[in-house]
N, C-alpha and C positions, 0 to 999 in steps of 0.2 A: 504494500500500500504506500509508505514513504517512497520507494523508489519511482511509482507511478508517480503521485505528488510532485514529484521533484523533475518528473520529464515534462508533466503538464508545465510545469513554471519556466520553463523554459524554451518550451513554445510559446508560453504568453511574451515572454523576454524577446526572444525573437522578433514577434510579432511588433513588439512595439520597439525595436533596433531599428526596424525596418520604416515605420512608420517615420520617425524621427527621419531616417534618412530620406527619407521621401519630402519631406518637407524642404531639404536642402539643397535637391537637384531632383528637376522633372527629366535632363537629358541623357539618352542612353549613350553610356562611354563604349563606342563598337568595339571588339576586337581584345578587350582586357581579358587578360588568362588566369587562372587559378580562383578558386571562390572556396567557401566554407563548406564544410559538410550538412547533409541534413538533419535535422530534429526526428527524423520518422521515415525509416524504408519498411514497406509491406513485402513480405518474403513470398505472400501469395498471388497468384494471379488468374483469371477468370473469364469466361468470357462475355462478358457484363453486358455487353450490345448485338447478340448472335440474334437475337428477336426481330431484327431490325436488317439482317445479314451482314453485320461488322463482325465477322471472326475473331479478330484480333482479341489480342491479351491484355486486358488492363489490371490492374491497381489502382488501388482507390485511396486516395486523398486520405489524411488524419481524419478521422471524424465527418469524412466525408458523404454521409447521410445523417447528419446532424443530429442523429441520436441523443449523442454523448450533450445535447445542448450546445453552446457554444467553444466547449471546450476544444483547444488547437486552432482555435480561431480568432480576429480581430475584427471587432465587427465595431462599425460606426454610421452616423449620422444614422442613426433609426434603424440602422441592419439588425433583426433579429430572427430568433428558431422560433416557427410557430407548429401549431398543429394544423396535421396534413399532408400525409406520405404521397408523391409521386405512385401514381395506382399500376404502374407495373413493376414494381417491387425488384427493380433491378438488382439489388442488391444477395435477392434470394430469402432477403427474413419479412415473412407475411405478417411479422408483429410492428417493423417499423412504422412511426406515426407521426414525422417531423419531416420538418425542411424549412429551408433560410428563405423570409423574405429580404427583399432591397428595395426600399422604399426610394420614392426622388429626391435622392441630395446623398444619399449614402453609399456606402462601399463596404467591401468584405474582404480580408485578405487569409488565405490557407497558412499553416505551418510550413517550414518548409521539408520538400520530401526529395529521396534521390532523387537521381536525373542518370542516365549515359545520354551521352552523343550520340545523336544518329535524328532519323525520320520519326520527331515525336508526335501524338495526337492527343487533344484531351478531349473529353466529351461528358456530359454534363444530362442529366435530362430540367424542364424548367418549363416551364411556361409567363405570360405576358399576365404584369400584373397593375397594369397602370395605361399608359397613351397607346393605343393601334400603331404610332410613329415612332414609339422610344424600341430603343434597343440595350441589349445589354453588353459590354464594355469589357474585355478581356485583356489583360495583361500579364506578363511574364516577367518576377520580379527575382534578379539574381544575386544574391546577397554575396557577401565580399569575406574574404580569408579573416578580417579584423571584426569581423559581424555586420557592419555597417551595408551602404548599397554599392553594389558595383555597375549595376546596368538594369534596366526596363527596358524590354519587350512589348512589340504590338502585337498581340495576339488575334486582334479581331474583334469583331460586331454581329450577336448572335442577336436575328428576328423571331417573333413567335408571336404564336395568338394566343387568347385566353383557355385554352387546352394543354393539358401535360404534353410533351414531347420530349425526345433526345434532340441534344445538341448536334449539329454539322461535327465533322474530326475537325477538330480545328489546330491550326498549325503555323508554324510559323516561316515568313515569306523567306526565300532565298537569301537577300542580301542580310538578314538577320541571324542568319545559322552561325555566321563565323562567329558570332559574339557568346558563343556557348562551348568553342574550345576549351578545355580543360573545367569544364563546371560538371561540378561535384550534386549540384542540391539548387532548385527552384522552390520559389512560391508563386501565388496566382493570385491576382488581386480581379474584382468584379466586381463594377460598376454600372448602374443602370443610366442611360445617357437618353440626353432628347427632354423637349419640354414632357412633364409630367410623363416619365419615363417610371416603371418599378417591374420589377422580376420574381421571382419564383423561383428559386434551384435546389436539387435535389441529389443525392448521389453522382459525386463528382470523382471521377476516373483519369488517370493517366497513363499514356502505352506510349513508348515503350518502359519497363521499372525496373531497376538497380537493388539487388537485394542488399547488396556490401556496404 
């Protein structure tokens, strides 16, 4: 129990290393090598989107069906867990009964979790909880060997309607890739964008996952 306590607090630490840094610089430094390790590698992997005919292997985010409440996570301007599981139960457990809203003006950032190099994807299921026009705001946040920020990623602009869905793979553009050289460990920040813009998200997955 203590040792769990004590990795929670250090995702919350993290989270807010991160935060702080973000306040400092909104510009992603392309091309900086070496980054810190993660808070949290999943040894298992699944194939969370095969419903849908995504094969692929994911891993799932710290607390990434919001179970656990907001725990592993940074949540602000209104971002909270409410009740109301995404109804295809990606995750496999027909007891889950949460998921993060993002209201307009708020954000959410993950803990951070491996990473290797290569053709990453994340996918997400969610639905539109606010404007037919807002979208939700993805970004790729790479924290730095001293804990602080090293670089932001644009990850993308996921659309939806007022219905649960999976997210697109979403991924990041070519000329972005070289800035993940030698990185160890991401986080994810999501933001709802657009006038009166707010989202829905639900079991949050990443492929490909770093068990080490």
């Amino acid at each position: 129990m203590a040792a769990s306590v004590a990795r929670n607090g250090l995702r919350v630490l993290i989270g807010v290393v991160i935060i702080a840094a973000l306040t400092m610089t909104t510009t992603a430094k392309a091309g900086l090598l070496g980054t810190g390790s993660a808070s949290y590698c999943d040894p298992t992997a699944v194939k969370a989107f095969a419903q849908w005919g995504d094969t692929a292997n994911y891993a799932r985010l710290f607390n990434g069906d919001f179970e656990a409440g907001s725990t592993g996570w940074y949540l602000g301007g209104g971002a909270r867990v409410v009740s109301g599981n995404e109804p295809f139960f990606v995750s496999g457990h027909r007891t889950d009964s949460h998921s993060l809203l993002l209201p307009a003006g708020s954000s959410a950032y993950s803990g951070t979790v491996c990473f290797a190099f290569g053709d990453w994807h994340l996918r997400f299921v969610g639905k539109n909880a606010g404007s037919r026009t807002g979208a939700l705001h993805v970004q790729v946040i790479v924290p730095s060997l001293l804990g602080g920020l090293l670089t932001i990623l644009d990850g993308g602009n996921v659309s939806g309607t007022g219905t649960w869905a999976p997210s697109p793979r979403l991924q990041l553009a070519l000329c972005n890739v070289t800035s993940l050289l030698g990185t160890k460990a991401v986080a994810f920040r999501f933001t709802p964008v657009g006038s009166g813009a707010a989202y829905q998200i639900d079991d949050v997955y990443l492929d490909p996952w770093k068990g080490t």
